[in-house]
N, C-alpha and C positions, 0 to 999 in steps of 0.2 A: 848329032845330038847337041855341039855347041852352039850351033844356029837356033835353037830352041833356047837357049839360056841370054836372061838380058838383067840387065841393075834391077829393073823391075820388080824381078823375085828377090829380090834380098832390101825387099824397104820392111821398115822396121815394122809398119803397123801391118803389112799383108804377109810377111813370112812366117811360117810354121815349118818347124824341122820336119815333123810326123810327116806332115802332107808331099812338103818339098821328096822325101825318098820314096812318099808312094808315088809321084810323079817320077822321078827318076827309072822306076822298075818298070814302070807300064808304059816307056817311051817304046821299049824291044818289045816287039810281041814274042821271041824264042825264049823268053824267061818264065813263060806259062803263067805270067801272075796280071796278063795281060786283059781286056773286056773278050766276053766269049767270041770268037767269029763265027762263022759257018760252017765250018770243018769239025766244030766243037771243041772242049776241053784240050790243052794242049799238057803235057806234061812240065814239074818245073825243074830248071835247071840252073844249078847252083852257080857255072863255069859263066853262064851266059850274066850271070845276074853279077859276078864279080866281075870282067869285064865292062860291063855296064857302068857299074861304078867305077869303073879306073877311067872310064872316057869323060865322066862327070866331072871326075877331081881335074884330066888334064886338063877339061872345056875352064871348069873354074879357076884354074891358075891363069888360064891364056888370056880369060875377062879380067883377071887381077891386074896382067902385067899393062894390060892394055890401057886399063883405070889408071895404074900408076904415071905412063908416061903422059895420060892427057895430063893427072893432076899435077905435075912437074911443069908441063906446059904453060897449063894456068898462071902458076908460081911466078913463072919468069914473066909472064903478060904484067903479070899484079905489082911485080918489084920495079917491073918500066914504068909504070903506070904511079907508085908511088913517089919515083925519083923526080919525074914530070911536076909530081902534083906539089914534093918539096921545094921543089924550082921556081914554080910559081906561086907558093906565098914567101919565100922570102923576099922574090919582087915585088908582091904588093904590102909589106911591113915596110920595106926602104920606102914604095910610095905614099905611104899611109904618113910614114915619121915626117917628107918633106912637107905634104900637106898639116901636120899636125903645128909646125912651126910654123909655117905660112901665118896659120891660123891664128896663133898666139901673137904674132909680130902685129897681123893685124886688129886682134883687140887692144893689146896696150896703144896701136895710133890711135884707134876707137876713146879707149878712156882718155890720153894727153886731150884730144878736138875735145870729149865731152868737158872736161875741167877748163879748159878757154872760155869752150860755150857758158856753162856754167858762172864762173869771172865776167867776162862781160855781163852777161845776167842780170849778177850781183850789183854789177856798176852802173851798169843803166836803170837798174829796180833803182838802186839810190839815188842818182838824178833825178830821175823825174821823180820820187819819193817829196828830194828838197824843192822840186819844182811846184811839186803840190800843196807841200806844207807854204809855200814862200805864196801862193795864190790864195791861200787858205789865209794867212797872215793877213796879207792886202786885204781881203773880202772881211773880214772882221774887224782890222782899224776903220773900214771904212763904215761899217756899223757903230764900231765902236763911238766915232766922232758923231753919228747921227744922235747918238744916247747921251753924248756931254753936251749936247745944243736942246736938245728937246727931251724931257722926262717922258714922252708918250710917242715917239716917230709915228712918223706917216709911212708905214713901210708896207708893201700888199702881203709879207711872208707874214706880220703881227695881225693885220686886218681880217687878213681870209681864213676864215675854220678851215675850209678844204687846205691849207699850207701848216697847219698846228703840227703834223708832225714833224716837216721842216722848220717848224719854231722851234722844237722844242729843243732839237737837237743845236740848234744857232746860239739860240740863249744858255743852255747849259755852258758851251765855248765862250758864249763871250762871261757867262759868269766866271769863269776858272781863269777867265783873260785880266778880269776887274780885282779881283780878290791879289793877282800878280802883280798887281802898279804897284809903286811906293804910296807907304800911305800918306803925303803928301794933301793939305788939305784941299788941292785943285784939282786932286781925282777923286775927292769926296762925291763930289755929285753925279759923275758917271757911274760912280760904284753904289750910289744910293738908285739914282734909274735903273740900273740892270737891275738889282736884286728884286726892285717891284714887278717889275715885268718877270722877273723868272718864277715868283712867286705866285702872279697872276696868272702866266701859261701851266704852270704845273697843278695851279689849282682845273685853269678848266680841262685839264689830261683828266682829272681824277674823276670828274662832272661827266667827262665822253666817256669814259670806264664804264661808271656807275650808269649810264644809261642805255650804253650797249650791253649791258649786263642784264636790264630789265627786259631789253627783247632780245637775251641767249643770240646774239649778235657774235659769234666766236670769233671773228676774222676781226674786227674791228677790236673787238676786247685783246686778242693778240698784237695789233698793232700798238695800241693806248697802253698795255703796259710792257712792252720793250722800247718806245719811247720814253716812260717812265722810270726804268731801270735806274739810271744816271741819278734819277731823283729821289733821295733818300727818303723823303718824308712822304713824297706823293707815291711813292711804289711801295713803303710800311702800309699804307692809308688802303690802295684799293688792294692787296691781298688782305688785310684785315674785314674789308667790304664784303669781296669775294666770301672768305672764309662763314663771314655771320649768316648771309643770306643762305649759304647749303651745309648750314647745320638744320639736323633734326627738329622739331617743333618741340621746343617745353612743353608739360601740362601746367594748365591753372589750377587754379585751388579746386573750382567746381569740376574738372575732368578727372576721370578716375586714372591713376596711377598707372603706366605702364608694368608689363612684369617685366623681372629680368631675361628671360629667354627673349621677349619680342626685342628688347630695349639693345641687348647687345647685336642681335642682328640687325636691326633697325641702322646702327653707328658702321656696323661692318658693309653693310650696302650702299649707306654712305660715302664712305672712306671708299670705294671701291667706285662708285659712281663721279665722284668728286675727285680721283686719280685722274680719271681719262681726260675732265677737265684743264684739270692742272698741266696737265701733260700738252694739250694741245695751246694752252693758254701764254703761260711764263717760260721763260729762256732759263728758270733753275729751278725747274719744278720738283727735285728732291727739300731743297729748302721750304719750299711753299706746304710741300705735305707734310712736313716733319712739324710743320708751326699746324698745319690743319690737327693732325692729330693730334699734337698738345692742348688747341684751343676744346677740339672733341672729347679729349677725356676732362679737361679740365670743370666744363661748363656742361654737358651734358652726363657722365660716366660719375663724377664728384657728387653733385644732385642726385641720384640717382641712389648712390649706396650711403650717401649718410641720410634718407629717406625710408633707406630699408633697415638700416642699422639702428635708426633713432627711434625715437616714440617710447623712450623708458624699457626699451626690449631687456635691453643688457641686466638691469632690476628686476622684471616682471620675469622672463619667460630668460633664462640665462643659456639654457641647452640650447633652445631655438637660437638667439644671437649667435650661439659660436657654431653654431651647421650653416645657419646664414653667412656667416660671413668667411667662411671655408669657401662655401658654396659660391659666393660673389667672387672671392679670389682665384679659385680655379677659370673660373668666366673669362677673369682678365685676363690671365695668362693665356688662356684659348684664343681668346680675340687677340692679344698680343702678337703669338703664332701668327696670326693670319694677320693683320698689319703691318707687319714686319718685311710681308713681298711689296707692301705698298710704298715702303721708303725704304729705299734699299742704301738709303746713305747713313741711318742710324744703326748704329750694332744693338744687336742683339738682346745684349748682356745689358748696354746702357738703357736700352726700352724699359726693360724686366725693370730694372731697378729706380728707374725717374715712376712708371708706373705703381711700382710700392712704396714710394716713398710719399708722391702727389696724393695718392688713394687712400692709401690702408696705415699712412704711419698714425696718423692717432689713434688707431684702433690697435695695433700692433703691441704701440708703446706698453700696455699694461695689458695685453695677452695671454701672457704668460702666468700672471698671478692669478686672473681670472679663470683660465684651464686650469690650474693647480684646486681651486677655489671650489669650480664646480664637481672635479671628479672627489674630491674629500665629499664635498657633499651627497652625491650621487651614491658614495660606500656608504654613508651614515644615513639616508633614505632604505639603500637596500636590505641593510641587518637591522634596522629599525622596524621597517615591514615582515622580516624573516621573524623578528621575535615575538611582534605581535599575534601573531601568525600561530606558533609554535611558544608559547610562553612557559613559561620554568615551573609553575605548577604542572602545565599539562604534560612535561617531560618528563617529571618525576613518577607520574600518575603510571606511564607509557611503560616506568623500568620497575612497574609494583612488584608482579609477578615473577616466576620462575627464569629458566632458562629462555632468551629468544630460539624462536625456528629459524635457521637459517635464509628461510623467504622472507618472513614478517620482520625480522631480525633488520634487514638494512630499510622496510618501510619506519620503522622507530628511531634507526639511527639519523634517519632525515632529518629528526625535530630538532635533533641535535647538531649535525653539521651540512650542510646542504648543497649539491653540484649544482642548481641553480643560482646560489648566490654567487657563490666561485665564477659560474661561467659569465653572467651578466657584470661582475664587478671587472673581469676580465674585456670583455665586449666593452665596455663603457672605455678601460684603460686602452685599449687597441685604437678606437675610432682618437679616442683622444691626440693620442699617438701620432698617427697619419693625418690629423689637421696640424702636427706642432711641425713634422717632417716637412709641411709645405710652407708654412709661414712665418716659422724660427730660420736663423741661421742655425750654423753645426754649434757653438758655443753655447747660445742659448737651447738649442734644442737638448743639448747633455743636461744643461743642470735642468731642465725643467723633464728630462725623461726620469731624472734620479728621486725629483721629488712625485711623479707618478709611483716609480717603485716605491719609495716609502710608503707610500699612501695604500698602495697594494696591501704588503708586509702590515702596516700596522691591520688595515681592514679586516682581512680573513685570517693573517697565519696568529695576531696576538685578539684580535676582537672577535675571531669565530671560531679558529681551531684551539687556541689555547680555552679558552672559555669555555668551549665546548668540551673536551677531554676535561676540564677541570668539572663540569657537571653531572659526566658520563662517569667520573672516579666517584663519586659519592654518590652513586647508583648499587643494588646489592652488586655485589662482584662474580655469584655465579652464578648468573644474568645474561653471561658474555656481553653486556651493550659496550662496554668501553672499548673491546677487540672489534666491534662492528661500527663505532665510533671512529676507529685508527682506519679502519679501512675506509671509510669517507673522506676522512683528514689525507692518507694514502694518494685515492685517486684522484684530489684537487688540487695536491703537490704536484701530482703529472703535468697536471694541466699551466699549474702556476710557472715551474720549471721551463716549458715549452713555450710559454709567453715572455719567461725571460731569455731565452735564447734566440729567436725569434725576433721579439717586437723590440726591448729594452735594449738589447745587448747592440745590436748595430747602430745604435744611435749614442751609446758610452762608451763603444768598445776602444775609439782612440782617444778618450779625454780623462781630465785628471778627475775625475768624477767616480772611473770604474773600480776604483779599491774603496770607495765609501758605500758602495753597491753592495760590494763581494761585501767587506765587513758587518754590513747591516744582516745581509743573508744570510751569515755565518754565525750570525751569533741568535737571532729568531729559530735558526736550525736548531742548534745546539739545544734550545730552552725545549722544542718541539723535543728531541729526541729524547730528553731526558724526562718530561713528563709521560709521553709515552713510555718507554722505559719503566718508570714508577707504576705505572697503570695495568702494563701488563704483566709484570709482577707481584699486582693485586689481584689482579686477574686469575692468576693463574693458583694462586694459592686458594681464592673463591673456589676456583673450581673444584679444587683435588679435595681441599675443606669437606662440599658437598658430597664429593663419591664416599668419603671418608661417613661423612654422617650418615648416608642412605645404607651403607653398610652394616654400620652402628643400630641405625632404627629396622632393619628390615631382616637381618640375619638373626635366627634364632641361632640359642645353647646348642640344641642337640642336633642340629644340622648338617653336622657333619660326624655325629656320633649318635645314629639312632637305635632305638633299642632290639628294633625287629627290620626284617629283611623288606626292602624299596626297591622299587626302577631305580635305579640311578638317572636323575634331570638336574637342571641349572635352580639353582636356589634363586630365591625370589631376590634376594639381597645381592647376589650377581646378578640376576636379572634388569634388577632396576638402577644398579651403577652402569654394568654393560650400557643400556638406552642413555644413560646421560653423558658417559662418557662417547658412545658417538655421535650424539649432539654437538657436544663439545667439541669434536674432530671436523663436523660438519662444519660448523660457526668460524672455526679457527680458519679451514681452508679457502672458506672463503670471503674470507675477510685481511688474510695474509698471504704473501705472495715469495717466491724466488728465498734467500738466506734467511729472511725473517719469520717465513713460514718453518722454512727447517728447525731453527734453534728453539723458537716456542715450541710445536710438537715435541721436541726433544726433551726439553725442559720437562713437560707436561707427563712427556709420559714415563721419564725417570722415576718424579715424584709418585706417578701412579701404581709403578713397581712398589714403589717402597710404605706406598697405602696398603696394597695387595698383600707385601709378605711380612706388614705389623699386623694385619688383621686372621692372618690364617695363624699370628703367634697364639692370639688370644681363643685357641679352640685346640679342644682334644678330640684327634683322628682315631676311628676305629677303622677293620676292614673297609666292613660296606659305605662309609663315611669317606673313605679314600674316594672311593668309586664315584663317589656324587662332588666330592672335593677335582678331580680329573675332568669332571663336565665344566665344571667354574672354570678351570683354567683353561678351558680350551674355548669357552666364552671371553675370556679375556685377553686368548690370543689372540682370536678373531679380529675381536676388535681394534688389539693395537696392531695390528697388519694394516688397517687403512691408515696411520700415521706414515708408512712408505719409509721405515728408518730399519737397517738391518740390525742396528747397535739394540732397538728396542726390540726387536723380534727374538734377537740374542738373550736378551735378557728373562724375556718371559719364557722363555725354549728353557733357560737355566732352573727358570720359579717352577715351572714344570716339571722338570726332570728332580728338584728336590721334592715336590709332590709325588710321584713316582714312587718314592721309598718307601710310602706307606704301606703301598701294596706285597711290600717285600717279607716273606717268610723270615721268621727270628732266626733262623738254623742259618739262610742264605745271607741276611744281610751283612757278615763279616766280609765274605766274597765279593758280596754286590759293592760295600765301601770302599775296594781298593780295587776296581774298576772303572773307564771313562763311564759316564763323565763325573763320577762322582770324587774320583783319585786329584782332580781338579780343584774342588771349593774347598774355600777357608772352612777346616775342619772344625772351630767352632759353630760355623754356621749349618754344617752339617749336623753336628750334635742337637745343637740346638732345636731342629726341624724331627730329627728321632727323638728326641724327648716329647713329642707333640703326638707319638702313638699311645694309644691308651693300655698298650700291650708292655709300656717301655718299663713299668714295674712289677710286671705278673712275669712278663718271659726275660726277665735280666738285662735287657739292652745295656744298662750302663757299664758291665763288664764285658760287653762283646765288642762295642764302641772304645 
């Protein structure tokens, strides 16, 4: 059975315990747990099957021990193996260090030879340096003495054009040569010859420029001005050449005007076309493109916007000048951006600003008054046309009638205060705005944003909402148009508030300009809220006034004390307070909004309690009179349930529950008085409401009471 067992069976991915002991049993066929033979079925036997497994376990201890002494073997193999292998690199670290100094020893000889080599170098570069300068020397006094005998030598490097650009370079030397003599008046005359001839050669350098130039000759044009370099006046001359010839084309009087789209690109193709030039041309071609583009904006970009700007626009047409020249300005800066890879030797920052100063500063200089100039104007156009529009006869006409409907209600309010005018005076103040952020600085940009917001402020909050709230208050009052009035004034506060945060505020917010802001705001506020304020405290007394009077004209005597038996229904005089008074809740709701809405409902419908229970003073209740007196009030609770205030609900729940007593038996009402909720109210005012039954002298109340 151990010759049956190998490592095999015990690797991790093929062993299975389960399987491993059905292998083990079915090794003995005498354990009966064996495949059938031929003899059939065999019986099982427990002795045979324990056995079995004892020859397993000895078989697997013998493979154990067997395992163990290879793996021991191994061991000592692997420890010779790594003794060897530490043996041999600390011999090749010892070899490694000898070669490692080797190494170094030999580059310091490496550097000492290179710095000799080097020293010599230096000392031979400088002999033969002096040896050349010393031949250079010679070869020019000997010119030089041709120039004090002869003002014109007969020399082939002066005579022959193919030798000009070793003239030029000669002559420049011996100029710097002459200009070094003492001035002595016997070097007068060699110092007068040379300057004529350096004058003469550098004139025809400028002449071989200018006409390699005409047939786009680039290699020759390259050579004529690095020979020119040296020459101040003649190397000023043909880059100024250069320059005129690849500008743009003017128009003449008779050609129609380029636009600005084509014109700025026209300069940018230019400039870009006129690089490569440059580039190929001159030995400092950032200098050469820095002067091209100053000459480009100068003479082409200058023409061009005081062209657009001019023609009396700034007088005639003032809005169009200032979108124009927004408009031109942004241009520049665009094309800026993009010239700016063109000379990369200019910053930036100095482009932007030689750019605004060259261009835009006369127009700049009084910018500011002129925006301040046109947006006052623009507000005194726009409520000039609003009023036309909506004129003070036809406002008054507007608030003849009754109560407004809540729909029609804010079309009337319009005549009076208008989101159109707000938004457009707004709009106008914005674009404003965003041309000053681009073409103010920060200093100028505050005090000219401050005098926008005034302009604001006076426009709409004193010349449209004051004005308006002051038109709308001497309107009737229970009309509601003043509350529908406030709510227009309301919703273009949002507006105005959100442009001050916004648009105004980042442009004052760090200058000493933002407390003349806040104060101005603050105190427009102040006038606003207390006119309103005043307004709807006319308002509101209009109203309750009204319920007051339709109560007065529409409630008979005997209405709540009639002679013979009724339904009980809502009397016409509640009937027709009730409708007005939800008007009134309608108009208010939505014309007021958040705390302001709460306090007026409140207000409104205290006083309307106190309308309700003076007018139920002035009636004497019978039975059946109670009965129909119980339908009003629960008309009037109704009503003031849509105010959404529990303190009001409370209160009419109390007018009620004092209604109530009417219904109450003489016999019971001593009980029912010293009972919630009656145990509760100022017992005058309880008296008071029992004296109001018409029983309260036939059945004695005032001794029960």
């Amino acid at each position: 059975m151990a010759s049956a067992l190998s490592l095999k069976d015990f690797e991790e991915d093929m062993f299975v315990l389960e399987k491993y002991v059905e292998k083990i049993a079915q090794l003995d066929p005498r354990t009966g747990l064996g495949p059938l033979g031929k003899s059939g079925v065999k019986p099982f036997d427990a002795k045979v099957l324990l056995s079995c497994f004892e020859n397993s376990i000895a078989s697997l201890k013998e493979l154990a021990d067997k395992n163990e002494r290879r793996v021991e073997k191994l061991e000592k193999v692997c420890q010779r193996q790594e003794r060897e292998h530490s043996a041999r690199i600390k011999d090749l670290e010892n070899t490694h260090q000898i070669a490692f100094e080797e190494f170094h020893k030999l580059e310091e000889r490496i550097t000492y030879v290179a710095t000799k080599v080097v020293h010599l170098g230096d000392q031979l570069e400088a002999t033969n340096s002096r040896r050349d300068r010393a031949v250079e020397a010679q070869e020019l006094i000997r010119y030089l003495a041709e120039f004090e005998e002869n003002p014109k030598p007969n020399l082939p490097i002066f005579n022959d054009s193919a030798m000009r650009l070793e003239a030029a370079d000669l002559i420049f030397k011996l100029n710097n040569l002459a200009w070094e003599l003492p001035t002595d008046k016997k070097y007068h005359t060699v110092r007068r010859n040379i300057t004529e001839m350096y004058a003469q050669i550098e004139a025809q350098l400028v002449d071989d420029f200018v006409e390699a130039q005409r047939f786009r000759d680039m290699r020759r044009m390259k050579e004529y001005a690095h020979a020119l370099q040296p020459f101040n006046y003649g190397y000023t001359k043909v880059v100024e050449n250069f320059i005129h010839l690849n500008l743009p084309p003017s128009p003449t009087a008779q050609q129609v005007h380029p636009s600005s789209e084509s014109l700025f690109l026209q300069v940018e193709q230019y400039c870009e076309k006129s690089r490569a030039m440059i580039a190929t041309i001159f030995d400092n071609p950032e200098m050469v493109m820095t002067k091209y583009i100053q000459v480009i904006t100068e003479k082409i970009l200058q023409k061009h916007i005081d062209f657009e700007l001019g023609r009396g626009l700034m007088d005639q047409e003032r809005e169009k000048y200032l979108q124009k020249l927004h408009a031109l300005y942004m241009k520049t800066l665009k094309l800026q951006d993009k010239l700016s890879k063109f000379d990369t030797s200019m910053d930036v920052s100095y482009m932007s600003k030689h750019m605004k100063v060259l261009l835009f500063n006369k127009y700049l200089s009084s910018y500011a008054q002129i925006e301040a100039q046109h947006m006052k104007e623009r507000c005194s156009n726009i409520l000039a046309e609003f009023n036309r529009t909506y004129g003070i006869g036809k406002k008054k006409d507007t608030a003849a009638g009754g109560l407004l409907a809540p729909g029609s209600g804010h079309v009337v309010a319009d005549a009076y205060v208008s989101q159109d005018v707000c938004a457009s005076i707004l709009y106008e103040s914005k674009h404003t705005i965003r041309r000053c952020t681009v073409l103010l600085s920060d200093l100028e940009l505050a005090e000219l944003a401050r005098d926008i917001f005034f302009i604001i402020l006076d426009s709409l909050c004193v010349n449209h909402f004051l004005f308006a709230l002051d038109q709308a208050s001497s309107a009737d009052p229970k009309s509601g148009l003043f509350i529908q009035v406030v709510f227009g004034v309301n919703s273009n506060m949002h507006l105005l508030e959100k442009q001050l945060r916004e648009i105004i505020m980042p442009c004052i917010h760090y200058s000493m300009v933002a407390s003349k802001c806040i104060d101005k705001r603050r105190d427009i506020m102040t006038k606003l809220e207390a006119k309103i304020e005043a307004g709807i405290e006319k308002s509101i007394q209009g109203m309750v006034g009204h319920v007051k009077s339709l109560l007065a004209s529409h409630q008979k005597k005997n209405d709540y004390r009639p002679e013979e038996t009724v339904v009980p229904q809502t009397t016409q005089g509640c009937s027709k307070a009730v409708e007005y008074i939800n008007e009134c809740c309608s108009t208010l709701r939505s014309s007021l909004d958040g705390k302001n809405l709460e306090v007026v409902l409140l207000e409104f419908g205290v006083r309307l309690h106190r309308v309700v229970y003076d007018h139920i003073q002035q009636y004497a209740i019978n039975d059946m009179g109670a009965m129909i007196l119980i339908c009003d009030m629960n008309e009037y609770r109704k009503s003031v349930k849509e105010f959404k205030h529990p303190f009001l609900d409370e209160l009419f729940e109390n007018l009620q529950a004092l209604c109530n007593i009417f219904v109450v038996k003489p016999e019971n009402l001593k009980q029912v008085c010293s009972e919630d909720p009656y145990v509760n109210f100022d017992r005058t005012v309880l008296v008071a409401m029992i004296q109001l039954r018409a029983d309260y002298k036939s059945a004695r109340l005032g001794k029960i009471v």
